[in-house]
C-alpha positions in Angstrom: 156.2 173.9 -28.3 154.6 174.5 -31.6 151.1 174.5 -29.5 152.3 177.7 -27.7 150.2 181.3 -28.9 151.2 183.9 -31.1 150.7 187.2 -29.1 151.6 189.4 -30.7 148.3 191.6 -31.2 148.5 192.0 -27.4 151.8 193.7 -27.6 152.2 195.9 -30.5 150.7 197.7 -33.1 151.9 198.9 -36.7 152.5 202.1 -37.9 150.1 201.9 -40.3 147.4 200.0 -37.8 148.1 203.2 -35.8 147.7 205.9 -38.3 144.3 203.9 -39.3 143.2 204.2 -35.8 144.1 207.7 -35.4 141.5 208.5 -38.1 138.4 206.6 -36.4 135.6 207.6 -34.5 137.8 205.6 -31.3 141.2 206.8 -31.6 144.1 205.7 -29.2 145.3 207.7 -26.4 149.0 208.0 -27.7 151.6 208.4 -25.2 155.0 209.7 -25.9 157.4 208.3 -23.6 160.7 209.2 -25.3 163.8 208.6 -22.7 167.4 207.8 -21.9 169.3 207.3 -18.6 171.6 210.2 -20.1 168.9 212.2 -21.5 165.9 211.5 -19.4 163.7 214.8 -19.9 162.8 214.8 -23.6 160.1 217.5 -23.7 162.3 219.4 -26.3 162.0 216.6 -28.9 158.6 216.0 -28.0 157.8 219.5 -28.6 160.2 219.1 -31.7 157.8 216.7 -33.4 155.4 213.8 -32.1 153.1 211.6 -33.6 149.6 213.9 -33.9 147.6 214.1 -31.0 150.4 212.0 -28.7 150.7 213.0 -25.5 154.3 213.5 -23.7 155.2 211.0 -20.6 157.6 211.9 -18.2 159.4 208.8 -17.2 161.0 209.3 -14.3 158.2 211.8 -12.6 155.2 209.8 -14.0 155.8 206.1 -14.5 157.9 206.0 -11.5 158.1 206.7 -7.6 160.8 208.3 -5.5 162.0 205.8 -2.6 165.8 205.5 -1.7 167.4 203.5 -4.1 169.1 200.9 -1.3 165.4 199.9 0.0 163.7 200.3 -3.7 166.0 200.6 -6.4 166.4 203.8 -9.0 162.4 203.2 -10.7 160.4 201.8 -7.9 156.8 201.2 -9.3 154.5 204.1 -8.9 151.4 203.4 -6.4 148.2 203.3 -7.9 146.8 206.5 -6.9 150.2 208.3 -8.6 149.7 206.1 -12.1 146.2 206.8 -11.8 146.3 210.3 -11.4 148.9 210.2 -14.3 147.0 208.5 -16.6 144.1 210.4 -16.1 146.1 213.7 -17.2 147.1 212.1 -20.3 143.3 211.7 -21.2 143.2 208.1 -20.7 139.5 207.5 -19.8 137.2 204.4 -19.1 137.4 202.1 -22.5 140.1 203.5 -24.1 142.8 202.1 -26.0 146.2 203.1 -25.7 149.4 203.0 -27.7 153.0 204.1 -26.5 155.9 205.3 -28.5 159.5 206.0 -27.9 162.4 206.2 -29.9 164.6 203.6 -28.6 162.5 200.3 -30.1 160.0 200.7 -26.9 163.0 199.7 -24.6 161.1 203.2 -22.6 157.6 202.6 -24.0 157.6 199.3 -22.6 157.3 200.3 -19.3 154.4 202.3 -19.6 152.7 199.4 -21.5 153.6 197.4 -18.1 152.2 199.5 -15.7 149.0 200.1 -17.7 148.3 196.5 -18.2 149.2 195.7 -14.6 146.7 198.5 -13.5 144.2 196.8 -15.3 143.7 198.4 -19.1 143.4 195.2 -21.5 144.2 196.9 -24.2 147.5 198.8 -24.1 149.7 198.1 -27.2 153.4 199.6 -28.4 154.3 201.0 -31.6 157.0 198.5 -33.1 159.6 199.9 -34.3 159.2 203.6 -32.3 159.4 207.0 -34.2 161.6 205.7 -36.5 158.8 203.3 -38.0 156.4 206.2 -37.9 158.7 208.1 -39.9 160.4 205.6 -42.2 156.3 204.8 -43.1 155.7 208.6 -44.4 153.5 209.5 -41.7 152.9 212.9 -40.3 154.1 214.3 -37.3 153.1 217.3 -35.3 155.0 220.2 -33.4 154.2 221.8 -29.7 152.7 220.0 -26.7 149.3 218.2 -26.3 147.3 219.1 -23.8 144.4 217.0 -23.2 141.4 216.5 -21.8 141.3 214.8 -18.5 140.0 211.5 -18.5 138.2 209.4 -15.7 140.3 206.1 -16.4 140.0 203.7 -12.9 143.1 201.9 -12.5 143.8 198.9 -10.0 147.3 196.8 -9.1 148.1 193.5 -9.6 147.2 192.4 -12.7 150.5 190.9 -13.8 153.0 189.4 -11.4 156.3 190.9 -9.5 158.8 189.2 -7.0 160.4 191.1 -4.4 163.7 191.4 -3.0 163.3 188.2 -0.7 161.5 186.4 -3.3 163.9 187.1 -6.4 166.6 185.3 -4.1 165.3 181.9 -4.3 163.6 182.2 -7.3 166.8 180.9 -10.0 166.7 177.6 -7.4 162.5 176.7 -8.9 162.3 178.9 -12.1 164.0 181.1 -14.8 165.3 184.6 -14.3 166.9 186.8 -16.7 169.1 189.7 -16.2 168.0 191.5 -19.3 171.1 194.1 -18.5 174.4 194.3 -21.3 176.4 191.3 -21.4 179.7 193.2 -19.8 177.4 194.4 -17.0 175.6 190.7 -16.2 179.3 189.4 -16.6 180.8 192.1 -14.1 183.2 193.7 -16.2 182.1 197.3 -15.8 179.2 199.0 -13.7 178.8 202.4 -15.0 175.7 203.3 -12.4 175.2 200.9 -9.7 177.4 200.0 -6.3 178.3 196.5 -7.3 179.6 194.7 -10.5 177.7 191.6 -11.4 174.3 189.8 -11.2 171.9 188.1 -8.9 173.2 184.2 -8.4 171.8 181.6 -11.1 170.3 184.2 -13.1 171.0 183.9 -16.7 171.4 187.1 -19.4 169.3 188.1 -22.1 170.3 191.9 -23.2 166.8 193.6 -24.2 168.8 194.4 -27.5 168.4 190.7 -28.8 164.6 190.8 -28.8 165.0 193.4 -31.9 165.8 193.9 -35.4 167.2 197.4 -35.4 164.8 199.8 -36.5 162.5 197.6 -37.1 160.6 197.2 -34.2 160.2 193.5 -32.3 161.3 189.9 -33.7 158.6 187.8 -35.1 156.9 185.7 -32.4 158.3 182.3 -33.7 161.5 183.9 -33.6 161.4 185.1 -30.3 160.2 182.0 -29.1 162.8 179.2 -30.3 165.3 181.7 -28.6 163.8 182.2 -25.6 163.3 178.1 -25.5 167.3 178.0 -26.3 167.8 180.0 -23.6 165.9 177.3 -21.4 162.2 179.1 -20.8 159.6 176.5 -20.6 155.5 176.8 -20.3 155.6 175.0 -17.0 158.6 176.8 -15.3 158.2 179.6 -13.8 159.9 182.8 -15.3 161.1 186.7 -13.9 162.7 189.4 -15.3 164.9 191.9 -13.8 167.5 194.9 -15.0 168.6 197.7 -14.1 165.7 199.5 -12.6 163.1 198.1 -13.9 162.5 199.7 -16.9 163.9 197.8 -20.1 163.0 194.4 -18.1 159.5 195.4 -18.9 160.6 195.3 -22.5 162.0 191.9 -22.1 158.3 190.9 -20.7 156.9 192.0 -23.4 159.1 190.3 -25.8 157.9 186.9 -23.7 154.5 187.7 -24.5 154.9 188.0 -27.8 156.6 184.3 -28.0 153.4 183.3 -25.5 155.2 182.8 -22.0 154.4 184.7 -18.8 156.7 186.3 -16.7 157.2 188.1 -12.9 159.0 191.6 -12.8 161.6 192.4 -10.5 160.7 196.2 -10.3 163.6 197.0 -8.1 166.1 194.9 -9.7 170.1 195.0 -10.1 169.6 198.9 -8.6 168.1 197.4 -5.4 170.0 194.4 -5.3 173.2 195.9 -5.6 172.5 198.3 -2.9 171.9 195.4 -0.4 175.5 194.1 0.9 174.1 191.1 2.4 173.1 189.9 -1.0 175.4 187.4 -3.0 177.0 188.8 -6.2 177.8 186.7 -9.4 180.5 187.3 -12.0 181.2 186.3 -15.4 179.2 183.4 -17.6 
């Protein structure tokens, strides 16, 4: 499928692309979504040092809604209104560009690049390779909070696919899904968080981690592609993505874009899914 586009430019952007931008007369919104399921208010090391100008996210308040975890899983999407309001505190206005950062190889950022792009802003890109890049590159980094001015940014839904919980039930039977989870977790073997061990029937696993070189940001497209082929995505089949709650399964989208396929979210994934007891659980291989 040699025929299939590099996308790379819609994805990410360089350290150094990014400081260059920083110094324009159209700089980036920056957004600072450092997180962790252990760890998942990181003002400190925001405040600690960010990359100049970057404003922090707070995953789980602003990239997020609250519903009950049985009906919409641990990170169910935010509603428009809520992502718009966010956005529009982080200074994110009509035309502007934005980049996200984290420091766990945008396995965080990623979902703030999702939900931006599927409220409608075109160009929304992710530092590869996190903080870690930044710094390894010798580029600056600024102490305290940003606060910036509010923006007027307009953001709509539905500008990249989902499947529900009814939907991502039939989908393995037509299409491709991935459980971007751990291995041991797709497998069953241990379930630190959720009520069930296991995965959705005829899903197959891809852990986020593979779509990586540690520290180093994304694999190169033509890498990401031949093993995302291997793993049996094709052009013409359809494809979703699903993980623990939605979050690191945007990563795993983006690392299909990159390698030129499309691909649904399941934004309640294993979370809601394993909450449901009339739903079918797999184990092992």
């Amino acid at each position: 499928m040699s025929d299939i586009r590099d996308r790379t430019d819609e994805v990410v952007i360089s350290p150094a692309a990014l400081a260059a931008a920083l110094g324009s007369e159209a700089p980036p919104v920056v957004l600072d979504v450092r997180w962790r399921l252990d760890r998942p208010d990181r003002r400190s090391d925001h405040a600690s040092g960010h990359i100049p100008g970057a404003v922090y996210v707070d995953l789980d308040h602003d990239l997020a809604d609250h519903g009950a975890p049985a009906t919409e899983g641990r990170h169910p999407l935010p509603s428009t209104a809520h992502l718009q309001a966010a956005a529009r505190s982080w200074g994110i206005s009509e035309g502007d560009a934005v980049v996200v950062a984290d420091d766990l190889n945008g396995m965080s950022a990623a979902r703030a690049w999702w939900l931006l792009r599927a409220a409608g802003l075109a160009d929304v890109r992710i530092l590869d390779g996190g903080l870690s890049a930044w710094r390894a590159a010798g580029l600056p980094l600024e102490e305290g909070s940003v606060v910036p001015v509010p923006g007027d940014v307009v953001l709509t839904s539905g500008a990249l696919p989902t499947v529900d919980l009814d939907e991502v039930a039939a989908f393995a039977a037509s299409g491709m899904l991935i459980d971007a989870r751990a291995s041991e977790r797709y497998r069953g073997d241990v379930e630190p968080i959720d009520p069930r061990a296991g995965h959705i029937p005829g899903a197959v696993n891809r852990p986020t981690t593979q779509n990586v070189v540690a520290g180093a940001g994304f694999k190169p497209a033509a890498e990401l592609r031949a093993e995302f082929e291997a793993l049996g995505v094709r052009t013409d089949v359809p494809t979703a993505v699903y993980c623990g709650s939605g979050v690191t399964a945007a990563h795993q989208i983006a690392a299909l874009t990159i390698a030129g396929f499309d691909a649904a979210l399941f934004p309640g994934s294993w979370s809601q899914w394993s909450n449901h007891p009339d739903r079918p659980v797999a184990t092992g291989d």
